[in-house]
N, C-alpha and C positions, 0 to 999 in steps of 0.2 A: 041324686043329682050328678050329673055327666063335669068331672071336672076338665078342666080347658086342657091348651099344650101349653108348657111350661117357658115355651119363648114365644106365644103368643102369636103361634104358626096359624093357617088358617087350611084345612081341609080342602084341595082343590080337586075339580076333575076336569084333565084333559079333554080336547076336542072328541077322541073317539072311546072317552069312558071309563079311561084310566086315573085312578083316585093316587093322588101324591098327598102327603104330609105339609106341604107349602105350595103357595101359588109361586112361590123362587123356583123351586123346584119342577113345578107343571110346568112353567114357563121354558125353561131349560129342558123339559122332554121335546117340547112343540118345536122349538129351533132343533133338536138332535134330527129330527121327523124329518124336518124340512132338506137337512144335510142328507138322509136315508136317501131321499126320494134326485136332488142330485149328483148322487155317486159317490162322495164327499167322503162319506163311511161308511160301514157295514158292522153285522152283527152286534147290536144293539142290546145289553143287557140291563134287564133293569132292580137295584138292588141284589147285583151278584156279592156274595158272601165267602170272604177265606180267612182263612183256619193258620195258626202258624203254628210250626216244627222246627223246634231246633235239634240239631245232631237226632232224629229222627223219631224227638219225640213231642207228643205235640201239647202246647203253651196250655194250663190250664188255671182256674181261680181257684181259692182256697174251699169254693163251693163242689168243684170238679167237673164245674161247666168247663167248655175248651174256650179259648180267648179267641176271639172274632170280630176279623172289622166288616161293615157291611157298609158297602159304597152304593150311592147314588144310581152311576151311572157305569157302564162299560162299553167299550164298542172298540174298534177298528179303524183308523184311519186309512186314508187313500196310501200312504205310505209303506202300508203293512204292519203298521206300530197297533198295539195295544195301549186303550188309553183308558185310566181309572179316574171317574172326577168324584165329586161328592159337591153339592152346591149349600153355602157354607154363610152365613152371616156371622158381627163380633159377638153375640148373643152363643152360637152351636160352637164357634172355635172353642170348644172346653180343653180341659187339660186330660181327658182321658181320652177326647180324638185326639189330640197331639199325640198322646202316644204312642194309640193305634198307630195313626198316619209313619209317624218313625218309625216303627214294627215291620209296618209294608213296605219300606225303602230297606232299611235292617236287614230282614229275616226272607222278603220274596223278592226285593228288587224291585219293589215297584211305584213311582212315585206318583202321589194322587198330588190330580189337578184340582184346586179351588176353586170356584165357580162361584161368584157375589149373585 
């Protein structure tokens, strides 16, 4: 028996095919789409994944997996900025994405956008 997602997410698949974990989520691809298509942004990543290093070496669990956030979304805006979101209801805000999320401000400098 196939158990559910444990926030009661629903399996979506964008217009051209692309399978998200939430329809928040798909929803928030199709407007990113739409940005693509008028100049708005560029380089569009989807679930880009980083790794953090401190003093040059890199964060690991007591398993010796390496510690990893994996964001939603990435991209470029018109400005030239880099921009990490992850699209987030009070259900996903957990206490070990806060943490992550402090990690990437911390450790890479990078602050992820919430997206409801």
């Amino acid at each position: 028996m196939r158990r559910g997602n444990k926030f009661h997410a629903i399996r979506t698949k964008a217009s051209d095919g692309k399978t998200f974990d939430s329809r928040a989520e798909a929803r928030r691809y199709e407007q990113l789409r739409l940005l693509i298509k008028t100049g708005q942004i560029t380089d569009l990543q989807l679930h880009p994944s980083y790794k953090f290093e401190i003093d040059g070496q890199r964060l690991k669990c007591d398993s010796g997996r390496s510690v990893e956030y994996r964001a939603d979304f990435a991209y470029t805006d018109a400005a030239g900025a880099r921009v990490v979101e992850d699209v987030k209801s009070p259900a996903t805000r957990t206490p070990q994405y806060k943490i992550k999320r402090a990690l990437m401000k911390a450790v890479l400098g990078v602050h992820v956008i919430e997206v409801p």
